[in-house]
C-alpha positions as CSV (number, residue, x, y, z in Angstrom):
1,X,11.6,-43.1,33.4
2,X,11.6,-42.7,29.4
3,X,9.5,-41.2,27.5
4,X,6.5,-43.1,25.9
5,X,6.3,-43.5,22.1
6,X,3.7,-41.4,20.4
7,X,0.9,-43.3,19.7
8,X,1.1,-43.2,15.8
9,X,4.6,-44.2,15.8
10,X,3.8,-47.2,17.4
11,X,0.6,-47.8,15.5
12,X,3.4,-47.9,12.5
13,X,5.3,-50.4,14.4
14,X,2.7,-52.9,14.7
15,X,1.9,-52.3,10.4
16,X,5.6,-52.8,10.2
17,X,5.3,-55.8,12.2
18,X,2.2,-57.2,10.8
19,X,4.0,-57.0,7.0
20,X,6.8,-58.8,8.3
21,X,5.1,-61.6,9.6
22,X,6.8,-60.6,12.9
23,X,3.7,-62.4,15.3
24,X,5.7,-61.5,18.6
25,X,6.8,-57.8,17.3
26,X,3.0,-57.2,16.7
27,X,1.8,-58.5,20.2
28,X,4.8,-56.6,21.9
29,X,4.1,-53.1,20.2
30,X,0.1,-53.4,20.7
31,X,0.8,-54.3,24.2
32,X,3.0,-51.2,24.7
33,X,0.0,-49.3,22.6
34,X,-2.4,-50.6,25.0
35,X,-1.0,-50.2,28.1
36,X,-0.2,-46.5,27.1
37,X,-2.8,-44.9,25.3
38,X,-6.7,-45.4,25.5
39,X,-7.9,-47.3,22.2
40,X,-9.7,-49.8,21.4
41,X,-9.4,-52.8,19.0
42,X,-11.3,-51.4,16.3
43,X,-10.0,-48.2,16.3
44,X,-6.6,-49.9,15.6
45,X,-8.0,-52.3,12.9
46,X,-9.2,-49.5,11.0
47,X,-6.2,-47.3,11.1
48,X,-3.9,-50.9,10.3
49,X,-6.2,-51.7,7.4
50,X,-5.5,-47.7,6.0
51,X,-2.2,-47.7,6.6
52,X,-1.8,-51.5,4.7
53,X,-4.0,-50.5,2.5
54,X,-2.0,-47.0,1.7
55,X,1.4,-49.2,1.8
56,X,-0.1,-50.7,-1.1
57,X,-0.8,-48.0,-3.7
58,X,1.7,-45.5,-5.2
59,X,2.8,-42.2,-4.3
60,X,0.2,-40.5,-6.9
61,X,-2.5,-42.5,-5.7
62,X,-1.0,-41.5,-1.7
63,X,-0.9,-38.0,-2.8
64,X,-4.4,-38.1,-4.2
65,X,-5.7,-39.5,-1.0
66,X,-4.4,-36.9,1.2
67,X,-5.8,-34.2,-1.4
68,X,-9.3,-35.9,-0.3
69,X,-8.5,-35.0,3.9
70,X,-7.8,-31.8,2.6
71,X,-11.0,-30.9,0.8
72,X,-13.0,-31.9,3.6
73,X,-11.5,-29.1,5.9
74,X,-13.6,-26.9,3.3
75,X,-16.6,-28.8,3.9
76,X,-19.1,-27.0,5.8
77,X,-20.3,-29.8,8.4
78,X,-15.8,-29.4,9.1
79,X,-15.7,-29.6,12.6
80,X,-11.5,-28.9,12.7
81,X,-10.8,-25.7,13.3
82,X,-8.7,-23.6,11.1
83,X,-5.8,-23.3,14.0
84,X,-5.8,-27.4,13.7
85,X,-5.8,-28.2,10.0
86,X,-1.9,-28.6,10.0
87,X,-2.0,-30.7,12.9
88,X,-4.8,-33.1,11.2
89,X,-2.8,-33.3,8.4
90,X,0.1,-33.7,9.9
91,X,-1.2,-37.0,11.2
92,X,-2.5,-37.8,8.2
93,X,0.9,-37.6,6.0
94,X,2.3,-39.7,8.5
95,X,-0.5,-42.5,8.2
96,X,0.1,-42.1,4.3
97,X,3.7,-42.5,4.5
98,X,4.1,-39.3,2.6
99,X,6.0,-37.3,5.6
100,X,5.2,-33.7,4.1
101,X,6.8,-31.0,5.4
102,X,4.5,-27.9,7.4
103,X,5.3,-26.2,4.1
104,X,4.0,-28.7,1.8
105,X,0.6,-29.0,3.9
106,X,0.3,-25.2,3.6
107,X,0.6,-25.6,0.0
108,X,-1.9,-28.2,0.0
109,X,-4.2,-26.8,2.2
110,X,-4.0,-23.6,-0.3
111,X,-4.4,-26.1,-3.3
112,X,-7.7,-27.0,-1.5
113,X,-9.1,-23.6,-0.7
114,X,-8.9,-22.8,-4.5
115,X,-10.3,-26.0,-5.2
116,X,-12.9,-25.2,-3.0
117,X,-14.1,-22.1,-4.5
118,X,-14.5,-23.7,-8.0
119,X,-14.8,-22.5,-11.4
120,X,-15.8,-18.6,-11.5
121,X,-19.6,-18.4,-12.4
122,X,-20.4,-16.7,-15.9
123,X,-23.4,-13.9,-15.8
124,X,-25.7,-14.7,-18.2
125,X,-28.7,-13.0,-20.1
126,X,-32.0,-13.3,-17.7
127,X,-30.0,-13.6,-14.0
128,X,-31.2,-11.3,-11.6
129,X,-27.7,-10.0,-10.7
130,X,-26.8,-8.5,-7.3
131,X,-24.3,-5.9,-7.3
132,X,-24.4,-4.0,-3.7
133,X,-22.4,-0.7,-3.3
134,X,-19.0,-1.1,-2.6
135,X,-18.6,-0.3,1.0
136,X,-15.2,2.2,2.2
137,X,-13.1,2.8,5.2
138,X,-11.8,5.9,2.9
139,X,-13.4,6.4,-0.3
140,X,-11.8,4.7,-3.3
141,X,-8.6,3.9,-0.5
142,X,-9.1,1.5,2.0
143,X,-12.3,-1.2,1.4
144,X,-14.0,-2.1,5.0
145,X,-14.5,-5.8,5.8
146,X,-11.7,-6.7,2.8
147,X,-8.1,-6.6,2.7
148,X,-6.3,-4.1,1.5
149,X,-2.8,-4.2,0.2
150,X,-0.2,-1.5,0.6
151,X,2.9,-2.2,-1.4
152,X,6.0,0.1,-1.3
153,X,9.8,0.1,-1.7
154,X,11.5,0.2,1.3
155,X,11.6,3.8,3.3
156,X,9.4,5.2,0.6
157,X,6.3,5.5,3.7
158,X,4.1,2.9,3.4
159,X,4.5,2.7,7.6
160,X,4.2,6.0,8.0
161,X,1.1,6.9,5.4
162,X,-1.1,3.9,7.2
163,X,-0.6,5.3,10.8
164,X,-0.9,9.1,9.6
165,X,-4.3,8.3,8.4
166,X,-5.3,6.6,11.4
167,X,-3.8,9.8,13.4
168,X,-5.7,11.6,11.3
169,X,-8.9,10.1,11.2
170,X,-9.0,9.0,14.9
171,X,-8.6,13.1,16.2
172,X,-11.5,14.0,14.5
173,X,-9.7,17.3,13.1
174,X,-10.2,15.9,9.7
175,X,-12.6,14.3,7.4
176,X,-10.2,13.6,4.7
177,X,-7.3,12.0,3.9
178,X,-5.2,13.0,0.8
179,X,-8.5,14.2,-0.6
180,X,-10.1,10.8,0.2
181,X,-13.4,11.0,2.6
182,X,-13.3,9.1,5.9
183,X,-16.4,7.1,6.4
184,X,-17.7,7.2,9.4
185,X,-16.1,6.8,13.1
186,X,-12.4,5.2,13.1
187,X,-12.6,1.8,14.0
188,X,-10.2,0.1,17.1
189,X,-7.0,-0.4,15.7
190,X,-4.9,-3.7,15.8
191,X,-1.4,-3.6,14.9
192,X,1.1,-6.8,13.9
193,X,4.4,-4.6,13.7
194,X,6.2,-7.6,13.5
195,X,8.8,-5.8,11.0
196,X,10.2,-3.4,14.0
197,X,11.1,-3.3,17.3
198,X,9.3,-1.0,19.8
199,X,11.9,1.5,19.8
200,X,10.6,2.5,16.3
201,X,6.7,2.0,16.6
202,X,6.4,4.0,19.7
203,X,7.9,7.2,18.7
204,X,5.9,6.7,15.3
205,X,2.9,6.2,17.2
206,X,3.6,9.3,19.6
207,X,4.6,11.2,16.4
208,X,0.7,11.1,15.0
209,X,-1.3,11.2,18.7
210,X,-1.4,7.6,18.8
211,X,0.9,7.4,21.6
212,X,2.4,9.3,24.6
213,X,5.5,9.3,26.8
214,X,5.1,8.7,30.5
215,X,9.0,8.8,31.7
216,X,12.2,8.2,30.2
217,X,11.8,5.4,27.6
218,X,8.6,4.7,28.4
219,X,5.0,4.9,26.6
220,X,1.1,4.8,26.5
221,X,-0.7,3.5,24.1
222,X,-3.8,5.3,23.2
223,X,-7.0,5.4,22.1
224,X,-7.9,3.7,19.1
225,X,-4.8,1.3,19.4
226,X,-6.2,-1.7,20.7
227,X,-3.6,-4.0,20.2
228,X,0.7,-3.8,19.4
229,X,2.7,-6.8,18.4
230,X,6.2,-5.7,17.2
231,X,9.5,-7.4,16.6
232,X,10.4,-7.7,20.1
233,X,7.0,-9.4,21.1
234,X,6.4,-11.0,17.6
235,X,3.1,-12.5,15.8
236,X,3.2,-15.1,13.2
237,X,0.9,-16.2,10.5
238,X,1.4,-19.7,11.8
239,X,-1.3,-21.7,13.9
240,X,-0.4,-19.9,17.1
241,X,-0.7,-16.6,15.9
242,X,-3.9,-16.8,13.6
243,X,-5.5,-18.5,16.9
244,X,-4.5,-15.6,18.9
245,X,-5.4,-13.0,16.1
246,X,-8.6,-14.8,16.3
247,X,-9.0,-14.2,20.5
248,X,-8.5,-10.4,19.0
249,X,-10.4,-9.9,16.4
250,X,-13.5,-11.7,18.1
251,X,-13.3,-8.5,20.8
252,X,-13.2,-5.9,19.3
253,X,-15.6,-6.5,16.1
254,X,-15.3,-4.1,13.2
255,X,-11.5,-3.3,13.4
256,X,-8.8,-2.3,11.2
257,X,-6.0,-5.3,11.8
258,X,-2.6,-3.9,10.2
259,X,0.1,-6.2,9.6
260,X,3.6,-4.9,9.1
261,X,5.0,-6.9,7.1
262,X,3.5,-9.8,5.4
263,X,7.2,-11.2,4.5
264,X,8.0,-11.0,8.1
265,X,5.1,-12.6,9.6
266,X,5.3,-15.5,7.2
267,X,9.1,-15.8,8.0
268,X,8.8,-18.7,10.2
269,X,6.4,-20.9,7.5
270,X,9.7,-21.3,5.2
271,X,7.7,-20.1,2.1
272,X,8.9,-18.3,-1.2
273,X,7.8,-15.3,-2.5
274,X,8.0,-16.2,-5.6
275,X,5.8,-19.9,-5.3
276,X,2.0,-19.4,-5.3
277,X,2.0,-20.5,-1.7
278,X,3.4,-18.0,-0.6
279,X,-0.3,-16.3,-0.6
280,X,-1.4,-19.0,1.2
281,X,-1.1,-17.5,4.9
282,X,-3.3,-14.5,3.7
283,X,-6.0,-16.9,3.0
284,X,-5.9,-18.7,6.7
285,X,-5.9,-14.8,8.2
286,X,-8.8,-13.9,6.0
287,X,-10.9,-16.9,7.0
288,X,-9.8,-16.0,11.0
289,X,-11.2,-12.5,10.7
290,X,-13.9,-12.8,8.2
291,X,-16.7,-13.7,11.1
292,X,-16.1,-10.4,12.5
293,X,-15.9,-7.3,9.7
294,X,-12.5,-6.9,10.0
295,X,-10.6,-4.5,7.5
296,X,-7.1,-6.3,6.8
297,X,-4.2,-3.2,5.6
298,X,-1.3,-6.0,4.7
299,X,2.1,-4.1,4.4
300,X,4.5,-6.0,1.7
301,X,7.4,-4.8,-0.2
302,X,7.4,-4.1,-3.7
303,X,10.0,-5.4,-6.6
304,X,12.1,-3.2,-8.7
305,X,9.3,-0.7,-10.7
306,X,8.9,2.1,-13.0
307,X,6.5,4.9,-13.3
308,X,4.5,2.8,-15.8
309,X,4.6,-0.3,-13.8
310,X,1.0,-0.8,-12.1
311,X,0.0,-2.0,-8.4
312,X,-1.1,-5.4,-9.1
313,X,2.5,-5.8,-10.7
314,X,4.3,-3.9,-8.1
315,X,4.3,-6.5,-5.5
316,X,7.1,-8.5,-5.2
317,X,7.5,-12.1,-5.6
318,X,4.4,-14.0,-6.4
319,X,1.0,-12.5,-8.3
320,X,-1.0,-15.0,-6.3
321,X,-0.4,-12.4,-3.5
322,X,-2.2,-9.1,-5.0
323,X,-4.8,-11.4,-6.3
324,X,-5.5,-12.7,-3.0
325,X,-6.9,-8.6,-2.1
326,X,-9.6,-6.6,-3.0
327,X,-7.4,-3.1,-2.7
328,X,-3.8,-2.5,-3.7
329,X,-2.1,0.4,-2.6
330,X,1.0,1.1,-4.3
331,X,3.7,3.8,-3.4
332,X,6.6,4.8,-5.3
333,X,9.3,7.2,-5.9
334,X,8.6,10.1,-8.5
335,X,11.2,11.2,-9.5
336,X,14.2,10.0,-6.9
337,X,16.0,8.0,-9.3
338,X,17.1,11.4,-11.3
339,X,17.0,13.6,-8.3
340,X,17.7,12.8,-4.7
341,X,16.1,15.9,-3.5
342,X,12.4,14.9,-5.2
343,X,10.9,13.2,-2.2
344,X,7.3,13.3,-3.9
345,X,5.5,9.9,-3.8
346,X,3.0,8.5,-6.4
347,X,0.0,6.8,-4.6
348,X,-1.9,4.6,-7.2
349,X,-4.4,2.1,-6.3
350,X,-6.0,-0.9,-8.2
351,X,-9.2,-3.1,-7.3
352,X,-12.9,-2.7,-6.5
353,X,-12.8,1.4,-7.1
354,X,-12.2,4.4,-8.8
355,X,-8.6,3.8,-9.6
356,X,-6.6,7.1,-7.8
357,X,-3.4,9.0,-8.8
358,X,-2.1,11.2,-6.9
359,X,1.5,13.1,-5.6
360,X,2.0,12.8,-2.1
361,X,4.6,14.7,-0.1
362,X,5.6,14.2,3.4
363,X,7.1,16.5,6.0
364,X,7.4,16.2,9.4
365,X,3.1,16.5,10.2
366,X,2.5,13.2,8.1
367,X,1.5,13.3,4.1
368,X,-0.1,16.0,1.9
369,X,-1.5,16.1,-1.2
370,X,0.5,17.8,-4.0
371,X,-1.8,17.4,-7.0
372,X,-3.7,15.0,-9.3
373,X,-0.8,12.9,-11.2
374,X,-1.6,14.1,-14.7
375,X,-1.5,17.7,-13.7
376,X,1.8,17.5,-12.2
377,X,3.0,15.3,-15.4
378,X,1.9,18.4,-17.8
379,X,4.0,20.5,-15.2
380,X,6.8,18.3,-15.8
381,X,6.6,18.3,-19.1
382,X,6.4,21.9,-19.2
383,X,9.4,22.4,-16.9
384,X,11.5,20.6,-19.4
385,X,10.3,22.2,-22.2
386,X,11.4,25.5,-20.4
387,X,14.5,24.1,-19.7
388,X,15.1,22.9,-23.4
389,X,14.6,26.2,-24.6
390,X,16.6,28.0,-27.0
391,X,18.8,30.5,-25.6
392,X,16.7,33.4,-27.4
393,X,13.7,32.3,-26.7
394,X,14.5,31.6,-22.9
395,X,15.8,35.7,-22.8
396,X,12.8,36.2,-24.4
397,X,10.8,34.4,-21.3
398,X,13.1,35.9,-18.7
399,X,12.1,39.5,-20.2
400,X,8.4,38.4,-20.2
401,X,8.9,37.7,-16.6
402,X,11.1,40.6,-15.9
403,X,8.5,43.0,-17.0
404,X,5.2,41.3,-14.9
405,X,2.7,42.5,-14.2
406,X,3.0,45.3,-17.1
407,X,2.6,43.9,-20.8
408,X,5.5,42.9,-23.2
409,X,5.3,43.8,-27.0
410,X,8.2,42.9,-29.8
411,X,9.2,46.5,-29.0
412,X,10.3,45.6,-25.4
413,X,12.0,42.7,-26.5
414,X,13.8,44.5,-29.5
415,X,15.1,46.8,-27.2
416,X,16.1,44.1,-24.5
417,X,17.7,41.6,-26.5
418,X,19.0,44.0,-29.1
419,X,17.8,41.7,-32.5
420,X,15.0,43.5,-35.4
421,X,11.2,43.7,-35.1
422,X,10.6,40.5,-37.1
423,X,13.0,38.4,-35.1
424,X,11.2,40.0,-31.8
425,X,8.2,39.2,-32.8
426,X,8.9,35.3,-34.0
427,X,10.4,34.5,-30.0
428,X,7.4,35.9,-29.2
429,X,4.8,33.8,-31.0
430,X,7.1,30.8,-30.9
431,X,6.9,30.8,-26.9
432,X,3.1,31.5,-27.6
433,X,2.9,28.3,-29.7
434,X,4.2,26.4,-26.7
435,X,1.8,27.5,-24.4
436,X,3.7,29.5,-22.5
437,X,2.7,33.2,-23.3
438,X,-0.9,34.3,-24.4
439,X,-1.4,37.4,-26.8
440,X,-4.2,39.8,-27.0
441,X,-4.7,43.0,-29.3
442,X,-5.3,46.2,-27.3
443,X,-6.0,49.7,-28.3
444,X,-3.4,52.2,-27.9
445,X,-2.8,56.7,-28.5
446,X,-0.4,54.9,-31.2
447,X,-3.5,52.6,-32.6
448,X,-3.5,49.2,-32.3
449,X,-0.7,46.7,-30.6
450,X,-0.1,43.5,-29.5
451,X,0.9,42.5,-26.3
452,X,1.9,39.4,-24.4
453,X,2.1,37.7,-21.1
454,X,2.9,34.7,-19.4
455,X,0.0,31.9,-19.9
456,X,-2.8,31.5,-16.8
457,X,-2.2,27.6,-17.4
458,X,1.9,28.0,-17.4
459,X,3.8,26.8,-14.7
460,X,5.0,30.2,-14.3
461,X,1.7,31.5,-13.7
462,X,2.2,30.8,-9.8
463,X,4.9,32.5,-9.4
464,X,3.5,35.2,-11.4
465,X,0.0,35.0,-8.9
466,X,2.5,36.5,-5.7
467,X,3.4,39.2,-7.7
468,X,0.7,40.1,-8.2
469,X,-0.1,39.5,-4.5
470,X,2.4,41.9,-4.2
471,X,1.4,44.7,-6.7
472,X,-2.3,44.2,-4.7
473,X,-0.3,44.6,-1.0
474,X,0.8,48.1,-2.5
475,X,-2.1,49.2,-4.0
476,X,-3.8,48.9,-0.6
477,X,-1.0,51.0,1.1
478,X,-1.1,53.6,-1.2
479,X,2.1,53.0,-2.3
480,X,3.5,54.1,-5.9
481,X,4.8,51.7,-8.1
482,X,7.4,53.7,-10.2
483,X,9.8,52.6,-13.8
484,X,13.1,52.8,-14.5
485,X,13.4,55.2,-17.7
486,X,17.2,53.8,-17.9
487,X,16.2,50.1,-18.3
488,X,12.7,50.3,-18.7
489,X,11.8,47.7,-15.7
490,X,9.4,48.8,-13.3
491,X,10.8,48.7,-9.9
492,X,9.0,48.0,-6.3
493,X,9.3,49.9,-3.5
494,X,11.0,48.1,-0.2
495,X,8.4,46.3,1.1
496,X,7.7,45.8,5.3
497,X,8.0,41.8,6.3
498,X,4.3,42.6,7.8
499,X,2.9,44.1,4.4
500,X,3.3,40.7,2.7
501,X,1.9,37.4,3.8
502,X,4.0,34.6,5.0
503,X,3.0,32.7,1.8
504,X,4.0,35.3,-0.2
505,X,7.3,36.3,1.4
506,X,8.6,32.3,1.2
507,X,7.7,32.3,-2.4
508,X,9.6,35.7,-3.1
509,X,12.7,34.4,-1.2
């Protein structure tokens, strides 16, 4: 037996028909209509008369039509849900003769959620303003009840540094995360991995306590994972999948919903990241989950960027994306593009809070902190300078160092590098200029002298700290410290592995 017709195919038939002035094609389709489908006269007068009437107008005046379905779906006596919208206006680009693709309706559906919004207000002089505290997941990192965007290159860690902090924060060990204060308990924990398979997300998971083995290639989820989509059981943004993120979400109130990635789980919509539309999804997902308090961390690959570049203009393709968010969370590279070996990470963020910078480093237990950005910039800076040196003043340094934790005068250095008093004492002071040395007068049997040493504030000053360790490891064992009379270095006795602190022996190594 064939198939039946779909009802609004053959409610075009009959238009056709009617237009024609085909009086036995019109009674055949409505019988067929009839016979088929439950409707009544009227109902198929009034959608003749909008479709004749459409068939009529031009396709500006079509388009402008359809614009009007769309605004009422932002109405708030809307009785479609947001899982049906494209089906509604699916039906209604076909009555219009417009035939849209899913695409274009997204596009106009996100033309219509702007429109809905309006112009921005302006404060003005005697409004009483409300401006509530901003309310944190992590202080100044991840916003609760927003969405949160974390932008990286590829393999930099943005994966990694979202299910570290949940590792983290969900053992109770720390309250903390890369200096950043965890507010409160962690919440369930929701995961769209749609970017990998499970043979990736479980051993991550198990790497940070969020997951255990139970036999060979086999795994537990635990507690506060709630929830795992990955690429092998994969969740879209498309009507399905926002419905059944919505099933979710409505269980378990109050959670953090990670997706992972955005461009994969708007694959299947046939947008580009570089048309506004492309933000479009994260406005359907953000309406889904708003009801319910739920923290959104959207995973999305960054373009090509430089140490300058900020986080808004980090993400790649369209800016309608970042300013779709409350938080962005950018990661990048350091200093890999000179040296392979750097694996520090910037973090920066952009949005509602303080603005963060900080250098990141991660080993096998997840990400530490290695210092406030401009701190480690200075250090930089200072490294080079050290490195740019000329060669007298660099034997200079090195004889500085050499000679820690006893004092340096021009003496010592006119003896070690061979040159006159004056030419001594100007490596000296120029070295001091650079802030790598510090002075002071002291009193001597011989009168009065100056003496130098490397600079509290140097970058050398940390190594200079463990010998110093060292120098305090002997004093405490009673252990002399003697000189050389032949090159005038002072030498330290061998010292015993259990002496010296494991800190201190890796740092003398």
């Amino acid at each position: 037996m064939p198939k039946p017709r779909p009802c609004h195919e053959l409610v075009l038939e009959i238009a056709a028909a009617i237009k024609a002035g085909d009086k036995a094609g019109e009674l055949a389709w409505k019988s067929e209509l009839f016979t088929t489908y439950e409707k009544t006269e009227k109902e198929l007068k009034n959608e003749l008369d909008a479709i004749l009437k459409s068939e009529s107008k031009s396709t500006k005046e079509r388009l402008e039509l359809f614009d009007q379905e769309v605004d009422k779906l932002f109405q708030e006596d809307c009785q479609i849900k947001t899982r049906d919208r494209i089906v509604f206006l699916r039906e209604k680009s076909r009555e219009l003769e417009l035939n849209l693709r899913d695409s274009e309706i997204r596009a106009k559906i996100w033309e219509g959620r702007k429109r809905s919004t309006g112009l921005v207000e302006m404060l003005l002089p005697g409004m009483e303003i409300e401006a509530p505290q901003e309310v944190w997941l992590v202080k100044d990192l991840i916003m609760k009840s927003d969405t949160n965007l974390l932008i990286a290159s590829p393999k930099v860690g943005k994966t990694t540094l979202g299910v570290d902090l949940i590792g983290r924060w969900s053992r109770g060990v720390h309250d903390s995360y890369l200096g950043q204060k965890f507010i409160g308990k962690c919440p369930p924990i929701i995961i769209v991995g749609t970017d990998m398979p499970r043979s990736r997300w479980l051993p991550l998971l198990g790497r940070f306590g969020l997951a255990q083995p139970t036999g060979k290639d086999k795994w537990k989820l635990l507690d506060p994972i709630v929830g795992l989509f990955t690429q092998n059981e994969a969740l879209h943004l498309d009507d399905s999948g926002l419905d059944r993120i919505s099933e979710l979400v409505s269980k378990h109130e109050g959670c953090l919903l990670i997706i992972d990635s955005y461009a994969k789980v708007v694959a299947p919509l046939g947008l580009k990241e570089a048309d506004a539309s492309f933000a479009g999804p994260i406005g359907d997902l953000q309406e889904v989950v708003a009801p319910y308090g739920v923290t959104l961390i959207v995973i999305h690959h960054s373009g090509k960027q430089s140490l300058d570049s900020g986080a808004v203009m980090a993400s790649r393709g369209t800016t309608a994306l970042p300013a779709a968010v409350s938080q962005i969370i950018n990661l990048k590279w350091f200093k890999r593009h000179e040296d392979r070996q750097d694996k520090r990470v910037l973090l920066e963020t952009e949005g509602r809070g303080e603005s963060l910078e900080v250098m990141i480093l991660q080993d096998k237990h997840g990400f530490e902190k290695e210092g406030d950005v401009a701190e480690v910039l200075l250090q930089e800076k200072e490294r080079k300078r050290i490195a740019d040196l000329p060669d007298t003043q660099a034997e200079t340094l090195d004889e500085v160092k050499n000679r820690f934790p006893l004092d340096t005068t021009s003496g010592d250095i006119k003896k070690a590098l061979k040159v006159g008093d004056r030419n001594a004492l100007r490596f000296l002071r120029a070295l001091e200029r650079k802030g790598l040395l510090v002075s002071e007068t002291k009193s001597t049997e011989k009168g009065r002298s100056v003496v130098f040493k490397i600079s509290p504030t140097s970058v050398l000053s940390d190594g200079m700290s463990k010998v110093t360790e060292v120098t305090e490891v002997l004093n405490r064992s009673d252990t002399t410290v003697t000189k050389d009379t032949t090159t005038d270095k002072t030498r330290l006795p061998k010292l015993e592995a259990s002496d010296i602190s494991e800190t201190t022996q890796l740092n003398l190594t």
